[in-house]
C-alpha positions as CSV (number, residue, x, y, z in Angstrom):
1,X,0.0,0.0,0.0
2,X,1.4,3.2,-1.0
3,X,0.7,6.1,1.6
4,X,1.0,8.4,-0.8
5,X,-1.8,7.1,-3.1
6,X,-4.6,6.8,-0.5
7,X,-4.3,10.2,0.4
8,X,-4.6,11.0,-3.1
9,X,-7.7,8.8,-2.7
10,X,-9.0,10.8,0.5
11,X,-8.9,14.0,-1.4
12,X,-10.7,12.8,-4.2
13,X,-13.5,11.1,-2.0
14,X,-13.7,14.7,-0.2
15,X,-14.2,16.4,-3.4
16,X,-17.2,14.1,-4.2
17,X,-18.8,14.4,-0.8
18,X,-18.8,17.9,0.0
19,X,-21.3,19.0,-2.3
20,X,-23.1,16.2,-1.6
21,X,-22.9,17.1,1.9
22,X,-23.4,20.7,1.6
23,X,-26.9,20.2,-0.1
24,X,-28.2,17.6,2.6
25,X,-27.1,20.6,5.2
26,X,-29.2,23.3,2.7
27,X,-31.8,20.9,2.0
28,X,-32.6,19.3,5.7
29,X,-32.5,22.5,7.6
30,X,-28.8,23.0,9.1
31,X,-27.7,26.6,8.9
32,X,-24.3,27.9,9.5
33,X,-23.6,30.0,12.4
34,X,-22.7,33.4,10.3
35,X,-26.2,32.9,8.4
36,X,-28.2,32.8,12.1
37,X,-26.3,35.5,13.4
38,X,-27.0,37.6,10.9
39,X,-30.7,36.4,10.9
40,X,-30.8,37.0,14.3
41,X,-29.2,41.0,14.3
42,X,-31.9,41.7,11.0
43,X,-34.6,40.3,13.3
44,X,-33.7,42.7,16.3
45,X,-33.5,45.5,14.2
46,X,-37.0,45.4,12.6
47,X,-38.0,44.8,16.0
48,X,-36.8,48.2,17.4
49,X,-38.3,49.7,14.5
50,X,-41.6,48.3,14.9
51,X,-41.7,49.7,18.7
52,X,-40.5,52.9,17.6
53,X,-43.9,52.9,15.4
């Protein structure tokens, strides 16, 4: 077994995956952190602009 050739192998699997994975996180409902946050600091400002109304 060559070392060098399964991590060649690795890489390659990774590069099929992640997409894969990426749209199973879009699709299912997972969101990343920086997408909440910034969610979440829209959210509070239409809030203080509705109680300023």
């Amino acid at each position: 077994m060559n070392p060098f050739s399964m991590m060649k192998d690795v890489k390659n699997m990774e590069k099929m995956m992640k997409p894969a994975l990426e749209k199973f996180m879009r699709e299912s409902g997972f969101v990343k952190k920086e997408e909440l946050d910034a969610l979440k600091r829209r959210v509070d400002e239409l809030e203080t602009k509705v109680k300023k109304l």
